[in-house]
C-alpha positions, -999 to +999 in steps of 0.1 A: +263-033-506+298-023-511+301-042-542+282-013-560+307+014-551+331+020-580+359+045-570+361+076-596+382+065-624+390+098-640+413+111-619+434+143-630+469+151-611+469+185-598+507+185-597+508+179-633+512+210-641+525+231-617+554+210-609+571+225-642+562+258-633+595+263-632+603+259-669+579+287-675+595+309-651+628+304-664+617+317-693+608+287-720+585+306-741+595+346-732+630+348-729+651+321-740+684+335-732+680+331-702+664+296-702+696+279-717+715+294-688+691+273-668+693+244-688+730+244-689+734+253-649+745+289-653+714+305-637+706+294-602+672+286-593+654+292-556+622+274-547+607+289-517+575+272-496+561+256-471+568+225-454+531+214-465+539+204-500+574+192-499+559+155-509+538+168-538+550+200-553+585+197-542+586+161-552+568+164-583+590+193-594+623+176-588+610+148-604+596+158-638+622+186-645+651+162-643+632+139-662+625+167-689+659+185-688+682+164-672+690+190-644+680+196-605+646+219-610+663+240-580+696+252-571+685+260-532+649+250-516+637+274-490+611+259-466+592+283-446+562+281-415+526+285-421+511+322-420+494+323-387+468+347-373+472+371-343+458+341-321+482+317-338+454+300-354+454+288-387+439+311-415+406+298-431+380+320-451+355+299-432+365+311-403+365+346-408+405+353-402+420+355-432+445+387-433+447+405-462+479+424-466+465+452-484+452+473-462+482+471-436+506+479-463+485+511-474+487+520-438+523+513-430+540+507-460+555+481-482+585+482-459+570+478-429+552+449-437+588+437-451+600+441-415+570+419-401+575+391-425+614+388-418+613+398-377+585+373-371+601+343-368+629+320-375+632+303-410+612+270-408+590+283-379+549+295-383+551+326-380+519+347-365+506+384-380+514+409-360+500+440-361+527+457-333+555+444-355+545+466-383+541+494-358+578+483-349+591+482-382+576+515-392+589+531-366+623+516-373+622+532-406+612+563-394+648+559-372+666+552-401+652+582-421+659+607-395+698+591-390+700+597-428+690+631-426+711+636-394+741+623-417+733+640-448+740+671-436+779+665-425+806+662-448+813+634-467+845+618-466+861+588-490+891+578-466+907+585-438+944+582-423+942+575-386+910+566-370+896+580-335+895+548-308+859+553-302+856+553-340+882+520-348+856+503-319+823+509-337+835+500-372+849+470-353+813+464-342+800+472-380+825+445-389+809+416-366+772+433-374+786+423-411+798+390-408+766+380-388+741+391-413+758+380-442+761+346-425+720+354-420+716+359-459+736+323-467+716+309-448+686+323-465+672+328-428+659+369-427+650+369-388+690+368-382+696+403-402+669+423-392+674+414-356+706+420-358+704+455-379+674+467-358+697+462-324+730+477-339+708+506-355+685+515-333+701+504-297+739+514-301+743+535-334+716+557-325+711+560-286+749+557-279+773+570-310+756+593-327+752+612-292+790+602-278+800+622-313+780+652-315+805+671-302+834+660-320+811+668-353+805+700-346+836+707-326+819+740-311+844+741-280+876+736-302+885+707-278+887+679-310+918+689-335+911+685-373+918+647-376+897+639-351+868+655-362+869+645-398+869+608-387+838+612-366+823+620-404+840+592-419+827+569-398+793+582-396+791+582-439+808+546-434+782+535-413+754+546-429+768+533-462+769+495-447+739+500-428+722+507-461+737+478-483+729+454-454+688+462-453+682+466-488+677+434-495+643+435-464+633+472-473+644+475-505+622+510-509+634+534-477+670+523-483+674+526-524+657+565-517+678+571-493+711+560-510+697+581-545+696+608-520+728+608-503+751+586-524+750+576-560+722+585-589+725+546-595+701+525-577+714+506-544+701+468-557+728+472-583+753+473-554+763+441-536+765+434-500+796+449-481+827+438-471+844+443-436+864+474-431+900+472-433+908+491-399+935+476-375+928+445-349+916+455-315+901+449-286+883+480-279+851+468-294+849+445-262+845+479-237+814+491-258+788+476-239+804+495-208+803+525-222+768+522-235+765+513-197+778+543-185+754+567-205+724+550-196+737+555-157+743+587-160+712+596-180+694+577-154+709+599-127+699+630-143+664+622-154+660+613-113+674+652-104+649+663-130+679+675-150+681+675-187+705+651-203+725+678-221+724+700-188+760+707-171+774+682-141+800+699-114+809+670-106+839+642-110+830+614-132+848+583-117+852+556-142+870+526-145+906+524-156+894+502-191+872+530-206+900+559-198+907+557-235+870+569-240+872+595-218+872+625-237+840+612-252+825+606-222+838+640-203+824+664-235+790+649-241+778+645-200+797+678-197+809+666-159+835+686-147+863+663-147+872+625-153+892+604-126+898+563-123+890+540-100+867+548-068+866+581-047+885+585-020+862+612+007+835+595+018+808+611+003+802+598-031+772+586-050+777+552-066+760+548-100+764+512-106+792+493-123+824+513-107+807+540-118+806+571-093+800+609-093+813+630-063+814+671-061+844+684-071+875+691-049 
């Protein structure tokens, strides 16, 4: 009979402790200094978790601190997904697909894994392992080593007086890459900067402006004068430098050795995150995509000639009128011939794509 069945009686709250966790790690009993700047709301506090326990921990937390101390327990709340495995399932020892990170981060570093946890997913969002992701963000570090050494061996200069055009439009792009991440870090939502970085590293700093200034860095041909060489180093060091500050907060370890390396004995994480660049308004930021789009055409036309990409074109380079004020760039690193605007006007032509056409030259 039911009437026998007594519910336990000695029940313990599990919460009772570890929702004023937080007065420990403010430092109650090992550094008190710094506890009555938490008491008195000088020290922020961030509690990050998962959406599982706002109810109990969260609740408990905010509760029993402010009735302790008379203060919010937390200054910001970060709620994140639930760890998922490569299936999307959830992890359970039971089941066998529990994944430990140790052995992924002695194979591709603490970095890497970094990378994984911050590219997986939107803040709020489960978020799966990922095994390619680390592959990815390994590799992406890799990138970013060989830029650094790339850039480490070119002169470094503090400041500049006038600025190259295709120079003013990728520190115009560094500006927006900027804004955007530090906008990502507010927001305490990772999967916005290293997104962002990966794509402006990896997909225009690398395959596009690094090769669009090679020859203004070295200057071989004598075709650049003195100014505009030295602000093809400016902008690389600048760019580097902000690249840096901007992913040392995700991979804290590749970027602090490289900026010992390169650009101060003091440790980057004593640094804080950049500011835009003070270069002039413009709008030639907005024709970057098209020249991107003009390299990958003409690459494209030489890989199908079985040409290499750095291998001479006599030809005429047809272009449209908006990227003339790229087209020294353009003429010196596809080393065509010469550069006209607008379409050809024989007959015979080849079209490349996007007003974009090569004819032999006449």
């Amino acid at each position: 009979s039911r009437s026998y069945i007594v519910g336990e009686t000695k029940v313990f709250d599990t919460w009772f402790d570890s929702s004023i966790s937080i007065i420990y790690a403010a430092g109650i009993s090992k550094y008190p200094h710094i506890f009555e700047q938490y008491i008195n709301n000088k020290a922020k506090a961030l509690r990050p978790q998962g959406y599982d326990i706002i109810r109990t921990w969260l609740y408990y937390t905010l509760l029993r601190v402010y009735q302790l101390l008379g203060r919010c327990a937390f200054d910001y709340i970060r709620i994140s997904g639930m760890g998922l495995d490569e299936k999307g399932e959830a992890m359970h020892k039971s089941k066998g697909n529990v994944v430990y990170p140790e052995p992924y981060i002695e194979k591709y570093g603490a970095d890497a894994f970094r990378f994984w946890s911050a590219a997986a997913t939107k803040l709020g969002s489960d978020y799966r392992f990922s095994e390619q992701l680390l592959k990815t963000g390994a590799l992406f570090i890799t990138k970013l080593l060989n830029i650094a050494r790339f850039i480490s061996a070119i002169p470094y200069v503090e400041k500049v007086d006038d600025l190259y055009p295709l120079d003013v439009a990728i520190l115009s792009r560094m500006n927006n890459v900027i804004n955007v991440v530090k906008k990502g870090y507010e927001d305490m939502d990772l999967y916005i900067p290293i997104h962002t970085l990966y794509h402006f590293v990896w997909d225009e700093v690398a395959d596009h402006y690094i090769e669009l200034v090679k020859p203004r860095i070295y200057n071989l041909d004598g075709v650049f004068n003195e100014k505009e060489q030295i602000s093809a180093w400016f902008t690389l060091h600048m760019l580097l430098k902000n690249i840096l500050l901007l992913l040392a907060p995700i991979l804290p370890f590749i970027t602090d050795y490289i900026w010992r390396k390169m650009y101060s004995k003091r440790s980057i994480h004593f640094e804080t995150l950049p500011k835009p660049i003070n270069i002039p308004k413009t709008e030639l930021e907005n024709n970057l995509v098209k020249l991107y789009r003009l390299n990958s055409l003409i690459w494209k036309y030489k890989k199908s000639i079985n040409a290499k990409l750095t291998q001479s074109l006599e030809m005429v380079l047809y272009i449209p009128k908006e990227l003339e004020i790229f087209s020294k760039d353009i003429k010196y690193l596809h080393k065509v011939k010469e550069i006209r605007f607008g379409k050809p006007e024989m007959s015979s032509y080849i079209e490349l794509g996007d007003d974009i056409y090569l004819s032999s030259f006449s």
